[in-house]
PAZA-577363 format. One record per residue (C-alpha): residue number from 1; residue in three letters; y negated, x negated, z. Coordinates in pm, 1 decimal. Each point is the difference from the previous one (the first is absolute). Layout:
// PAZA-577363
NODE   k   r    north     east       up
NODE NUM ala        Y        X        Z
...
This chain:
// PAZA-577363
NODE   k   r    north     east       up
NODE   1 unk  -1852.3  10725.6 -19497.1
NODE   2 unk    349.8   -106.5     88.2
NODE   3 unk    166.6    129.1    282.1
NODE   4 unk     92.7   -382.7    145.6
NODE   5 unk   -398.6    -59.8    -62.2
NODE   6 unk   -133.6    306.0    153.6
NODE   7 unk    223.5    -42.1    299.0
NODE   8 unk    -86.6   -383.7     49.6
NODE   9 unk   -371.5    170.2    -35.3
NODE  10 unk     69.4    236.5    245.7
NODE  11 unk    137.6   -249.9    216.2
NODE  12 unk   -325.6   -251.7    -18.7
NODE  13 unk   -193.8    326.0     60.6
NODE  14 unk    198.0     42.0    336.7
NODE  15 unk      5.6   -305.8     76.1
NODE  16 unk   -440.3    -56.7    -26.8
NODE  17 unk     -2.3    316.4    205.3
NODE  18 unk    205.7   -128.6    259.1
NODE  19 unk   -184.5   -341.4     29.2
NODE  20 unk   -316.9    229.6     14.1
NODE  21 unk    118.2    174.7    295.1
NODE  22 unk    112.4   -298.1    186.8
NODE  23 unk   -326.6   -198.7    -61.2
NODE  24 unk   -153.9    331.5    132.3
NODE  25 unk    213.7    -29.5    319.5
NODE  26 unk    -12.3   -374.1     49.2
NODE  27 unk   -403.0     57.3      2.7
NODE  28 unk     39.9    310.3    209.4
NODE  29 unk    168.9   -211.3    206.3
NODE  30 unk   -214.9   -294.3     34.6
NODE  31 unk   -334.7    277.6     68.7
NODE  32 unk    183.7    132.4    288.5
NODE  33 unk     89.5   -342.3    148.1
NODE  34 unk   -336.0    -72.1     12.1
NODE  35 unk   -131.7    347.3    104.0
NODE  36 unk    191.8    -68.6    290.7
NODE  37 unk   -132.0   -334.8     77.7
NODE  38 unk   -339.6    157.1    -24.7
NODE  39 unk    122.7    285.1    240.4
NODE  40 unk    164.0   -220.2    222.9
NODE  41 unk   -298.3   -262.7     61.5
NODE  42 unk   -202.6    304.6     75.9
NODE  43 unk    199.2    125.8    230.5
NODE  44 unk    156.9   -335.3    148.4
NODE  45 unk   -381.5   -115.0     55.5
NODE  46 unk   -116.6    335.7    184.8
NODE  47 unk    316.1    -49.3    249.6
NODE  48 unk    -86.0   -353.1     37.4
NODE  49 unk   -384.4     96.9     88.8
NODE  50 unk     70.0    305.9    199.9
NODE  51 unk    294.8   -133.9    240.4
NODE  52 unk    -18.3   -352.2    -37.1
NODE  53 unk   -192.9   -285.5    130.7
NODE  54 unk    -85.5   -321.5   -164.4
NODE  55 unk   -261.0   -256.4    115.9
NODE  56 unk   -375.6     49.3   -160.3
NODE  57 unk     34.2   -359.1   -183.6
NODE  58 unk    369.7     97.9   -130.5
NODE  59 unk   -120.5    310.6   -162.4
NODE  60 unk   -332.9   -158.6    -96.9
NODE  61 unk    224.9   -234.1   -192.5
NODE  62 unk    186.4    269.8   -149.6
NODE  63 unk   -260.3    150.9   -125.2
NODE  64 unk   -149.3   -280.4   -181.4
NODE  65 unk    289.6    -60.1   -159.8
NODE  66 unk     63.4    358.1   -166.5
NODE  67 unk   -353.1    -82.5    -79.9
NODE  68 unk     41.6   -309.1   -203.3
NODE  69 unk    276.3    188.4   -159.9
NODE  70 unk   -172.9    277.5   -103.7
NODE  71 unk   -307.5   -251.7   -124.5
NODE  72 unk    232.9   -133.3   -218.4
NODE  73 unk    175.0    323.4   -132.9
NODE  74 unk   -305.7    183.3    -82.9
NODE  75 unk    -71.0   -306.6   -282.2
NODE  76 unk    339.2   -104.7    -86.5
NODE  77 unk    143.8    347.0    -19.9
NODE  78 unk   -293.2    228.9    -44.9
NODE  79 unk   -319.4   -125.1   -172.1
NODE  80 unk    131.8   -302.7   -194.0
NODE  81 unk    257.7    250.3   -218.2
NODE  82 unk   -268.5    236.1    -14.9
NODE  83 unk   -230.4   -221.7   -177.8
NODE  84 unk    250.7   -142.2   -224.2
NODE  85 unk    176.9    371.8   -101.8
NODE  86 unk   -363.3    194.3    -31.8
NODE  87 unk   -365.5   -194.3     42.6
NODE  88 unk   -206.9   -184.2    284.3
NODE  89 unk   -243.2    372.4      2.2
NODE  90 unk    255.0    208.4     67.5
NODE  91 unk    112.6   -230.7    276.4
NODE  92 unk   -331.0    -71.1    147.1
NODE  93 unk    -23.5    403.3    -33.0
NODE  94 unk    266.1     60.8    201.8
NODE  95 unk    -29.4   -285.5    289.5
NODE  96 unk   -368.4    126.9     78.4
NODE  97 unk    175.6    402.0      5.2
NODE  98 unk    216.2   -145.7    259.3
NODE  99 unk   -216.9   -182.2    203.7
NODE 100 unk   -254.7    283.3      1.2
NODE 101 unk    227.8    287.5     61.8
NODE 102 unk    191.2   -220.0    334.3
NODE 103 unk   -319.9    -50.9    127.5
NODE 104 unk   -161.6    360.8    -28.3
NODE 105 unk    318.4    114.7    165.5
NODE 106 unk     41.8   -300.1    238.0
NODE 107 unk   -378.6    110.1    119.2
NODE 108 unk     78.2    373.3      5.1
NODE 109 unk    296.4   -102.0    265.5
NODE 110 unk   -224.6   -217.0    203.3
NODE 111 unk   -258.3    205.5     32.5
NODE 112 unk    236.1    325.8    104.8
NODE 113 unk    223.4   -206.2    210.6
NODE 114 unk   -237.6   -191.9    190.7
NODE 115 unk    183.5   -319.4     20.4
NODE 116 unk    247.4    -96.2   -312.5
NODE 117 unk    351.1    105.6    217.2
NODE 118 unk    190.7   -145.2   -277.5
NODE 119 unk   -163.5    232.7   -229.4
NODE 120 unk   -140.8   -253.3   -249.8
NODE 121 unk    335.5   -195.2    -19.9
NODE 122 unk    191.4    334.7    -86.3
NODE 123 unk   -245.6     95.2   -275.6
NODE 124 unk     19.5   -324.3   -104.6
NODE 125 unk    344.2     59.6    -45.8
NODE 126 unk     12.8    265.6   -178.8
NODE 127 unk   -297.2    -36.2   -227.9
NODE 128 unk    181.2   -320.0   -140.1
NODE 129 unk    315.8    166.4     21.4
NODE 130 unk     -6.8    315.0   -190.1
NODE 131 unk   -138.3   -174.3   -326.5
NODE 132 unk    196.8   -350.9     53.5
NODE 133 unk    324.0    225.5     73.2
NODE 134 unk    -82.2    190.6   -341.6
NODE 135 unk     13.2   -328.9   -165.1
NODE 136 unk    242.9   -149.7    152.0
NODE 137 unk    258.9    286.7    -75.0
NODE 138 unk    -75.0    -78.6   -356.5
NODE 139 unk     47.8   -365.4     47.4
NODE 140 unk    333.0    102.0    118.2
NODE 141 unk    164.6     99.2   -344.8
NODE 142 unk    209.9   -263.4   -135.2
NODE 143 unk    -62.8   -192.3    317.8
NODE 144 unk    296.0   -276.4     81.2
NODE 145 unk    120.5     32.5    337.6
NODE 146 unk   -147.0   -352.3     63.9
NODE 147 unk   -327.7    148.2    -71.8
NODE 148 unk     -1.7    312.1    200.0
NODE 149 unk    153.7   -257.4    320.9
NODE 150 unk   -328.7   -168.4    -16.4
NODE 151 unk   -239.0    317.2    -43.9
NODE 152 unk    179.3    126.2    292.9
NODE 153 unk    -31.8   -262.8    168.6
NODE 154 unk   -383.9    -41.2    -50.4
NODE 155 unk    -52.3    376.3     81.7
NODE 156 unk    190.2   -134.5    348.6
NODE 157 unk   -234.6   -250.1     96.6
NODE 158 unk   -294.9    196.1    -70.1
NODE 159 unk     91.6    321.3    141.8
NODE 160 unk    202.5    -71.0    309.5
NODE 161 unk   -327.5   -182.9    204.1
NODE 162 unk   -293.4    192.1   -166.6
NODE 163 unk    225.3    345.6    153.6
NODE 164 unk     83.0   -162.1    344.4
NODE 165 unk   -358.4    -81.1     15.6
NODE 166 unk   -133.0    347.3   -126.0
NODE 167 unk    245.4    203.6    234.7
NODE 168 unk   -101.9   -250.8    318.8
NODE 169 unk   -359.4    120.9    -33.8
NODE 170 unk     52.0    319.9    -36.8
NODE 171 unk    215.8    -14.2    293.6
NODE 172 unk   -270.3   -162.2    204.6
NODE 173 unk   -235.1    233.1   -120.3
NODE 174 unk    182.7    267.7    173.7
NODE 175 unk    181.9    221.5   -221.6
NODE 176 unk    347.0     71.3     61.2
NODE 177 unk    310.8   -183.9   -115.2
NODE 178 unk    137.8    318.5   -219.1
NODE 179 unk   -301.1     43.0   -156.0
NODE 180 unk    -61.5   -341.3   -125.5
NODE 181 unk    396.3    -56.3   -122.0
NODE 182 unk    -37.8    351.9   -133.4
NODE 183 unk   -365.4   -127.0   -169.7
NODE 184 unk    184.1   -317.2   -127.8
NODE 185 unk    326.1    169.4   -132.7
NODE 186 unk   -241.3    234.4   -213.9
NODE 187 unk   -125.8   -340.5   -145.5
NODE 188 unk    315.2   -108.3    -72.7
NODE 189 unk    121.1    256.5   -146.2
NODE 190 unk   -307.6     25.8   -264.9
NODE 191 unk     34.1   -346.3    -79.5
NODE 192 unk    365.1     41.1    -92.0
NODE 193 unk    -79.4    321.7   -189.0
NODE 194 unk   -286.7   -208.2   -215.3
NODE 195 unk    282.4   -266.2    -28.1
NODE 196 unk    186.0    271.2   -162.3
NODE 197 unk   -192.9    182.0   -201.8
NODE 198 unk   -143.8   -320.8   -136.6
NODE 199 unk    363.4    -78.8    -91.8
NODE 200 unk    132.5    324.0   -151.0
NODE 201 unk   -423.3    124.6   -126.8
NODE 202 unk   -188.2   -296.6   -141.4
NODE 203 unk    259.7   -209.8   -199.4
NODE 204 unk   -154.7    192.8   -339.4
NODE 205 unk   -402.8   -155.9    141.6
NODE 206 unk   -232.3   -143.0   -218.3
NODE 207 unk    -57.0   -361.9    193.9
NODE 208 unk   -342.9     92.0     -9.0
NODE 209 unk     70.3    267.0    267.6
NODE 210 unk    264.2   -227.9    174.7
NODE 211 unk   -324.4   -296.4     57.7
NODE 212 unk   -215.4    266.4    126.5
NODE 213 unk    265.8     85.6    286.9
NODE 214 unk    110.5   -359.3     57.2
NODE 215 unk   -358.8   -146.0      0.7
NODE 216 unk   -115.7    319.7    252.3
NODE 217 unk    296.9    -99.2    242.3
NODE 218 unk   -156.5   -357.7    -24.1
NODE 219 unk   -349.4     94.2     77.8
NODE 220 unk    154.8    180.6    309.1
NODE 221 unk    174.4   -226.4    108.8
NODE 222 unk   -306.8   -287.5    -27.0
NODE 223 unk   -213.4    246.4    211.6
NODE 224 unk    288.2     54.0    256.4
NODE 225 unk      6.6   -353.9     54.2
NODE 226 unk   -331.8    -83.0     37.7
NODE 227 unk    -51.8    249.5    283.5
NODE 228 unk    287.2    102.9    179.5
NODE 229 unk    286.0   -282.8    -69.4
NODE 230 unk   -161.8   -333.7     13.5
NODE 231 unk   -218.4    134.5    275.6
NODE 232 unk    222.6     87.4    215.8
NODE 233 unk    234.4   -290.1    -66.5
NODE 234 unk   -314.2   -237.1    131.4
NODE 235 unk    -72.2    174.2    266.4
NODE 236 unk    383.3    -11.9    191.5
NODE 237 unk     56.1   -344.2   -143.5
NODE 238 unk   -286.7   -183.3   -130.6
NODE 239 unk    140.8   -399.1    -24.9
NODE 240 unk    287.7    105.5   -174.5
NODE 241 unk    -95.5    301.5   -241.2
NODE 242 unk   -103.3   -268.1   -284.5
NODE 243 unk    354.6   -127.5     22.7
NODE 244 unk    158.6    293.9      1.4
NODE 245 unk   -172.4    181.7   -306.3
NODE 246 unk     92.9   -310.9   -203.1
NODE 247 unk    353.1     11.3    141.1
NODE 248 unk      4.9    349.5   -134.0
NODE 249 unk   -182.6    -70.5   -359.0
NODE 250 unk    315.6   -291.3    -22.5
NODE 251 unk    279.3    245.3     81.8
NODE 252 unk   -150.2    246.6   -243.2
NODE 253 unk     -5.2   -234.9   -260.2
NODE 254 unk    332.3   -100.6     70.3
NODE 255 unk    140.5    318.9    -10.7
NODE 256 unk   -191.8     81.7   -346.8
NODE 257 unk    178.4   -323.7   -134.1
NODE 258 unk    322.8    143.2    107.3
NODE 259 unk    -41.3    298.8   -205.3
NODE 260 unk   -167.2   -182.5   -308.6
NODE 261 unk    250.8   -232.2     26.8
């Protein structure tokens, strides 16, 4: 080999490496943007429950519409590419894991608790969480920054209410302040680690594995919604909780057009 030839190879060799590493860091990036969306509704929504005050229809309303949201997301962005990147079993498989394993935990907290105190909604938090997180960081790779603005902002609308709400009860429930923004930091902080690991972790993952998490995050987040979300949206503003969940489903939607778009 010539030395002009093995010094233009050299250079090409440099210059892949180099793109490498700053696709690595633009994804890096984009995972930690959204980790700290994730952290940030979290916390944001515990402050808002613990020392704030809104009226019982306002945060009714809120809460149906991080639940039309998430009734959208757990199709659009969880079972549908399932299906299509694995097989209807494995996604079935993994909704019904879900479901089962929120409610056998939802139960456990009910039944050691007394009364919910914002236990359900925090489980239901982080039993979607953790697996949709795991997923999510390996949506991330290659993401455009268009696509992570919408993600972000989906993980927003869903998060911020569902956290206010959780912390609230637990607040009314009589636990201290410290120890339920201490309770909800430790969420946060898991849910940004899953983001992560899924990110740096499962890129290599057979889809097979990837459908089992996505549809499992699904299947807790249908059984969060039937029993602690909707729920409690009807009960602090039943005329307007219909409206509000389909408000939510069309902002969803919108924002998954955004990124697709």
């Amino acid at each position: 080999m010539s030395l002009s030839l093995r010094a233009a190879c050299d250079t090409g060799a440099v210059g892949d490496a180099t793109f490498a590493r700053a696709a690595d860091w633009h994804g890096m990036m984009m995972t930690l943007i959204v980790v700290a969306v994730v952290s940030g509704a979290l916390l944001a929504g515990a402050v808002w429950g613990i020392y704030f005050r809104l009226g019982r229809k306002t945060e009714g309303f809120l809460v149906a519409l991080a639940g039309g949201a998430l009734l959208l997301s757990l199709v659009s962005e969880l079972i549908e590419p399932s299906i299509e990147r694995s097989s209807v079993m494995l996604a079935m498989l993994g909704v019904l894991a879900g479901a089962v394993t929120f409610t056998g935990i939802d139960y456990l907290i009910d039944e050691k608790w007394g009364e919910d105190g914002g236990g359900g909604l925090l489980a239901a938090i982080t039993l979607d969480g953790v697996p949709e997180n795991l997923a999510l960081g390996v949506a991330l790779i290659g993401a455009s920054p268009l696509e992570v603005a919408a993600l972000a902002g989906s993980i927003l609308l869903s998060n911020l209410p569902e956290a206010a709400g959780g912390a609230r009860a637990m607040a009314d429930g009589g636990r201290s302040k410290g120890k339920i923004m201490l309770l909800w930091a430790a969420t946060a902080g898991l849910l940004s680690a899953a983001a992560i690991i899924g990110n740096v972790a499962l890129a290599g993952v057979s889809e097979h594995w990837l459908a089992v998490i996505r549809c499992f995050a699904a299947g807790a987040v249908v059984a969060s919604l039937a029993t602690e979300v909707f729920p409690k949206a009807y009960r602090e503003d039943h005329h307007l909780a219909g409206i509000a969940t389909a408000l939510g489903v069309v902002l969803a939607f919108g924002l998954g057009s955004l990124a697709g778009g």
